[in-house]
C-alpha positions as CSV (number, residue, x, y, z in Angstrom):
1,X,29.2,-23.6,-18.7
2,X,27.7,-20.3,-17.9
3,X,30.2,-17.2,-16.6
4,X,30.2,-16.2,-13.3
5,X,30.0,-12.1,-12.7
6,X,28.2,-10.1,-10.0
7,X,25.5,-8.1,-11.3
8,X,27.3,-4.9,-10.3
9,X,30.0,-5.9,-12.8
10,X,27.6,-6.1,-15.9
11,X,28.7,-3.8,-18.7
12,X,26.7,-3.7,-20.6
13,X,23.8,-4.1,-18.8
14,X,21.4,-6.6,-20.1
15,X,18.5,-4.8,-21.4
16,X,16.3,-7.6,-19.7
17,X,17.5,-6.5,-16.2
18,X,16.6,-3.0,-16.9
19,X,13.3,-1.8,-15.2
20,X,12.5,-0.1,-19.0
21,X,11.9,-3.8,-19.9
22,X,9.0,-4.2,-16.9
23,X,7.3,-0.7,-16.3
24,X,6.1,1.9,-18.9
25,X,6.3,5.5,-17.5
26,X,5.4,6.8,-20.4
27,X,1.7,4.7,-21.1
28,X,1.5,4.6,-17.4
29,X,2.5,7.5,-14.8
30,X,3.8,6.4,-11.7
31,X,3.9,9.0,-8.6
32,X,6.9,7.2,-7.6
33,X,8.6,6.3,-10.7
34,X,11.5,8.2,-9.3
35,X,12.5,4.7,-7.2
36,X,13.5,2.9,-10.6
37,X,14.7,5.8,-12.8
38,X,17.2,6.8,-9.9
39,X,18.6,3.0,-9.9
40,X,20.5,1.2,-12.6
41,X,18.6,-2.2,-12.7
42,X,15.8,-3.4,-11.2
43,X,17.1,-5.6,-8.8
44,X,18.9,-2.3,-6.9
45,X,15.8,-0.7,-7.1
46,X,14.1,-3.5,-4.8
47,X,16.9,-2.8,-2.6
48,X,16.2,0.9,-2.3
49,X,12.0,0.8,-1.7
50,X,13.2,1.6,2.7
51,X,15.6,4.4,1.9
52,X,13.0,5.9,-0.4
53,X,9.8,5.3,1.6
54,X,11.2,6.4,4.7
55,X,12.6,9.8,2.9
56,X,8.9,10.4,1.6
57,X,6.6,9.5,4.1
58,X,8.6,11.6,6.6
59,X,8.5,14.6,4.3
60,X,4.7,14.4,3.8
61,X,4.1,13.6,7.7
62,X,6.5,16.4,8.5
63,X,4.9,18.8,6.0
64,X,1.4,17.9,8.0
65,X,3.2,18.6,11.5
66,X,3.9,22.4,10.8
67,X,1.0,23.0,8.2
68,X,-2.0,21.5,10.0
69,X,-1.3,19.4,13.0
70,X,-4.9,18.5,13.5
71,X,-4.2,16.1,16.3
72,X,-7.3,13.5,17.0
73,X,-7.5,13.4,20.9
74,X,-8.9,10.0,20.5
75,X,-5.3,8.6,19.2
76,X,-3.7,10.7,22.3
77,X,-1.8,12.7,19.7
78,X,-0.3,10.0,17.5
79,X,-1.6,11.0,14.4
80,X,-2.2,14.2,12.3
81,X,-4.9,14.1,9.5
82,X,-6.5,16.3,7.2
83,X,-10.1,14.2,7.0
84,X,-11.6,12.9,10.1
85,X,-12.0,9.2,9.2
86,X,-8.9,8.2,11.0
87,X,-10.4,6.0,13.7
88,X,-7.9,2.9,13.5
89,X,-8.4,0.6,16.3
90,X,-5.1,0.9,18.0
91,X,-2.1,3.0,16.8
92,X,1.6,1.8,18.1
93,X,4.1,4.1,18.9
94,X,4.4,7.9,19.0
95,X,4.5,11.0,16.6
96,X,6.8,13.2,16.3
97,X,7.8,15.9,13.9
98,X,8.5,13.8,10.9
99,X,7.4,10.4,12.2
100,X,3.0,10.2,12.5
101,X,0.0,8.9,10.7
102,X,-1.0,11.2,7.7
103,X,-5.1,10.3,6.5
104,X,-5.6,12.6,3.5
105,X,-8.7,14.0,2.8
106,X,-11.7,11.9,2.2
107,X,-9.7,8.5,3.6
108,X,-10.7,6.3,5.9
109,X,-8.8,4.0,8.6
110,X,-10.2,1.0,10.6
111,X,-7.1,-1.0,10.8
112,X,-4.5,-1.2,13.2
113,X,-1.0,1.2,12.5
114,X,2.2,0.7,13.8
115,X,4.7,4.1,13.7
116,X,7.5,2.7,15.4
117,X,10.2,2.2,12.6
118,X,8.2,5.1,10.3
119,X,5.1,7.6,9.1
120,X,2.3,6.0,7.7
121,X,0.6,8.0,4.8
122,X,-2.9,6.9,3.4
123,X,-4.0,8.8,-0.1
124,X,-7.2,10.5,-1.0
125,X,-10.1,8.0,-0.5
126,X,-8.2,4.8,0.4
127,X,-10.4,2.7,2.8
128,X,-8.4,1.0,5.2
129,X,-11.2,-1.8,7.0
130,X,-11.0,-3.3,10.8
131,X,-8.6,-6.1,10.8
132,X,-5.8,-4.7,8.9
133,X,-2.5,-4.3,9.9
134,X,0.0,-1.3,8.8
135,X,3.3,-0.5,9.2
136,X,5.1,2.8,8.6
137,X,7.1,3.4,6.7
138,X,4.1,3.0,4.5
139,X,3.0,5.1,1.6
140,X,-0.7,4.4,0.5
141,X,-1.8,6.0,-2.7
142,X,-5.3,7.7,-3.6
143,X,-8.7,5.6,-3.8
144,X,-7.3,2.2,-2.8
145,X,-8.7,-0.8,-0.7
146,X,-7.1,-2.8,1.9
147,X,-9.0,-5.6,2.7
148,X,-9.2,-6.8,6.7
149,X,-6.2,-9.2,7.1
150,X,-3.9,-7.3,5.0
151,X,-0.1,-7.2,6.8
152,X,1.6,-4.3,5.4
153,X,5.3,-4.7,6.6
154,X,7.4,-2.0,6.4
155,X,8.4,-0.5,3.9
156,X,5.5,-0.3,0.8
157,X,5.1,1.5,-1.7
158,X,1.9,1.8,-3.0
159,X,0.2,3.4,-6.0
160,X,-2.6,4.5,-6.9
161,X,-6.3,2.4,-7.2
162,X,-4.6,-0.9,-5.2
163,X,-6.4,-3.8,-3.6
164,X,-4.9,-5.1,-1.4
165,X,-5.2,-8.2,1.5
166,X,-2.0,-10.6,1.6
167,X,0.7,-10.1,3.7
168,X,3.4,-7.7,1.7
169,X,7.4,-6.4,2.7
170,X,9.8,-4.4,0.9
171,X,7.2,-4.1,-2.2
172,X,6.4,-1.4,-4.7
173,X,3.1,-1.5,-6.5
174,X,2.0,0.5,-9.3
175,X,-1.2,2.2,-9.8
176,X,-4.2,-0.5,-10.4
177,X,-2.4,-3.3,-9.5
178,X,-3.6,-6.1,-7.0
179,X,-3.0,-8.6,-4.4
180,X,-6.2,-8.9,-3.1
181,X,-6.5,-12.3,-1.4
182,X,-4.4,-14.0,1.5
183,X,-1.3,-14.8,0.4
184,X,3.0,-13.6,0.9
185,X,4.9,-11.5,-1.2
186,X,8.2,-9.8,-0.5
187,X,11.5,-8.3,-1.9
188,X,9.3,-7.7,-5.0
189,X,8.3,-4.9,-7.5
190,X,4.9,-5.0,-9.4
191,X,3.7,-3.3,-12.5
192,X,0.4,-1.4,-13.6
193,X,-2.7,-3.4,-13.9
194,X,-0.8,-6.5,-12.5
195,X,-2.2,-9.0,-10.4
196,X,-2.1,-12.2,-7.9
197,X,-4.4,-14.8,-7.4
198,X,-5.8,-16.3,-4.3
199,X,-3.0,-18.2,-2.2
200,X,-0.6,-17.2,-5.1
201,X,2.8,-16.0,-3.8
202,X,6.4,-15.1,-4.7
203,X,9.2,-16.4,-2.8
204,X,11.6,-14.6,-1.8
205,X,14.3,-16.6,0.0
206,X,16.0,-19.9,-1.3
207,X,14.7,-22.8,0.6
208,X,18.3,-24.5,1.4
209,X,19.3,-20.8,2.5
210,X,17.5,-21.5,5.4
211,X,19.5,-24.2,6.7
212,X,22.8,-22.4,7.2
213,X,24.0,-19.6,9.1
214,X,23.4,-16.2,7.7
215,X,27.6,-15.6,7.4
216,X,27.1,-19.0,4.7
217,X,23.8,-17.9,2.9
218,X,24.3,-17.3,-0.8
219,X,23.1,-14.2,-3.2
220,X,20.4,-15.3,-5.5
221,X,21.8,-16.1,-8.8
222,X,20.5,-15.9,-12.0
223,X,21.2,-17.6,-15.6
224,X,21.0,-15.7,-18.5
225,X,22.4,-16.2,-21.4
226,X,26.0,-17.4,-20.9
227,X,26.0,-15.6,-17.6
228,X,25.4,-16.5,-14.4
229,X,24.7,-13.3,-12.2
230,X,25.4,-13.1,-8.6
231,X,22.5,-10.2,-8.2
232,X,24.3,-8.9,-5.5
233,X,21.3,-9.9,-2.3
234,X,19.9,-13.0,-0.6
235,X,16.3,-11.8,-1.1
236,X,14.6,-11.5,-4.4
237,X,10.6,-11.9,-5.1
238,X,9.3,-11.1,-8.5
239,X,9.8,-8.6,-10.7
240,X,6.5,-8.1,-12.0
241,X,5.8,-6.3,-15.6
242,X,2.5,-4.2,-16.7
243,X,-0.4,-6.2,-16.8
244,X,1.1,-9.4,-15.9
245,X,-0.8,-12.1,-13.1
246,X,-0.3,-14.9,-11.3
247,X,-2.6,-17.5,-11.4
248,X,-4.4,-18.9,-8.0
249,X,-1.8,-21.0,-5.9
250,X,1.0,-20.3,-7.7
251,X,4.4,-19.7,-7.2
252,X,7.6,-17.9,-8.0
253,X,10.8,-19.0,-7.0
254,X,13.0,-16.2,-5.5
255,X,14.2,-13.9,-8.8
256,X,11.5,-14.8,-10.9
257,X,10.8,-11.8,-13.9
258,X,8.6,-11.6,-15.8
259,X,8.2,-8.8,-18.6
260,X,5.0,-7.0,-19.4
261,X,1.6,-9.2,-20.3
262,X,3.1,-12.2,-19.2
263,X,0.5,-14.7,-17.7
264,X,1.0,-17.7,-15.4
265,X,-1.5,-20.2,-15.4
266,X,-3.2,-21.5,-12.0
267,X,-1.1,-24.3,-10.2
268,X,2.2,-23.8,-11.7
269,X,5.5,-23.3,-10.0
270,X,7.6,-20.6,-12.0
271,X,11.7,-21.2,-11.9
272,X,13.7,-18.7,-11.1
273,X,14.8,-17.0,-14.9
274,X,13.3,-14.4,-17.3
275,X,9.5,-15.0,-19.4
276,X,8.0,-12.8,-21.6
277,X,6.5,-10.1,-22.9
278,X,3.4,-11.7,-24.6
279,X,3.5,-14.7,-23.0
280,X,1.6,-17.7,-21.2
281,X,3.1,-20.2,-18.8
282,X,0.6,-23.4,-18.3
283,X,1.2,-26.4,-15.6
284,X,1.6,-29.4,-18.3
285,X,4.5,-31.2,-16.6
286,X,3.2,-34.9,-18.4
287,X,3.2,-33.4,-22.0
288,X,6.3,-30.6,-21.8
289,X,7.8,-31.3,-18.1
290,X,7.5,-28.5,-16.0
291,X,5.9,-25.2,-17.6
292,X,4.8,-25.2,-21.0
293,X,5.6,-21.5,-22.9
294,X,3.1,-20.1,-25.2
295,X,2.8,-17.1,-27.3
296,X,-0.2,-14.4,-25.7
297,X,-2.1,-13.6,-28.7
């Protein structure tokens, strides 16, 4: 029978819970690599994406504020932007100092924006088209896409080069990474170059967790090794390394990881646990039960 401890308790730390076993800084610079280095494991870094988008995107809106404060009269001064291609369709809520839409130069913005809990920040040459939905606080990087339909909850994090058009909260992404079809995808951290198929999507919460009051829900757990880890929060998505994807409708149950190059196969369900690096996870539940585990060559 596998120990019981709470993740906070773990000393050593397993390396496999470290975010050194997901994300190379090194190979791959992140502008915001600062969320995991200043956390001990990767799960507490999830839980830190609000406190640190909120700290940024108000510096940057507030640096805008005293430095530029072009206001667009069309948004009745809600927003503040360097470029002139912020003509969203409808902005919510009101800027203040810190608090206000940021369009860098060269970005555009068609969607709608919402600035009540937070800034919304959109990088050099990110296209934002009619239909979309954003969220402050919300940090888009440089030269990304978000498709019409995307639901950008608060808080994201975003790198650099995304495409994006599911419906996202409480999620990092790296630079080049992409979740560019309808689908959910929460509580969740995802590496560089990774990616998600149509309709694939990464629970967050357990199902039965849902049927009891929020005073009797329980911490997702997870088994490794002799040790069963309380990690410490009721809502965990994936962990998702560098240059790993999910394969069209898919799915990850809530504290799913898996390490760098790690490919699921279309129509699988993932179980909660660790997988990879280097590896393939294939649907063969006649031949091998559930997921069949294959070295990536």
């Amino acid at each position: 029978m596998a120990t019981a401890v709470k993740l906070a308790d773990c000393a050593p730390l397993p390396e496999e819970l470290h975010w050194a076993a997901y994300f190379d800084f090194d190979a791959h610079p992140f502008a915001h690599e600062a969320l995991l280095r200043g956390t001990a494991n990767v799960v507490d870094a999830v839980a830190t994406i609000k406190a640190y988008t909120q700290t940024h995107s108000a510096k940057i809106a507030s640096a805008v504020a005293e430095s530029a404060r072009h206001a667009l009269d069309a948004l009745e001064g809600a927003a503040w932007a360097h470029g002139a291609g912020a003509t969203p369709g409808r902005v919510f809520g009101s800027a203040t100092g810190d608090h206000g839409l940021v369009v860098a130069e060269g970005a555009r913005c068609y969607g709608d924006v919402s600035l009540v809990d937070g800034s919304v920040i959109i990088g050099e040459g990110t296209v934002v088209e009619p239909g979309a939905i954003l969220q402050g606080p919300l940090v888009l990087g440089k030269n990304c896409t978000i498709r019409s339909g995307a639901y950008l909850r608060a808080p994201c994090l975003i790198g650099d080069g995304c495409t994006l058009r599911g419906e996202l909260k409480n999620v990092a992404m790296m630079d080049n990474s992409s979740f560019p079809h309808p689908s959910y995808l929460g509580d969740s951290i995802c590496g560089y170059l990774s990616h998600f198929g149509n309709q694939a999507t990464a629970a967050n919460f357990g199902i039965f967790n849902g049927m009891l009051a929020r005073s009797e829900q329980r911490n997702v757990q997870l088994v490794l090794g002799e040790l069963k880890i309380d990690l410490g929060t009721r809502k965990l998505g994936v962990i998702l390394g560098d240059y790993s994807q999910v394969g069209c409708n898919s799915v990850t149950d809530p504290a799913t990881f898996l390490r760098p190059r790690t490919i699921v196969y279309a129509l699988s369900r993932v179980s909660a646990g660790i997988y990879g690096p280097n590896e393939i996870l294939k649907n063969k539940p006649l031949e091998h039960g559930i997921i069949e585990r294959a070295p990536l060559t």
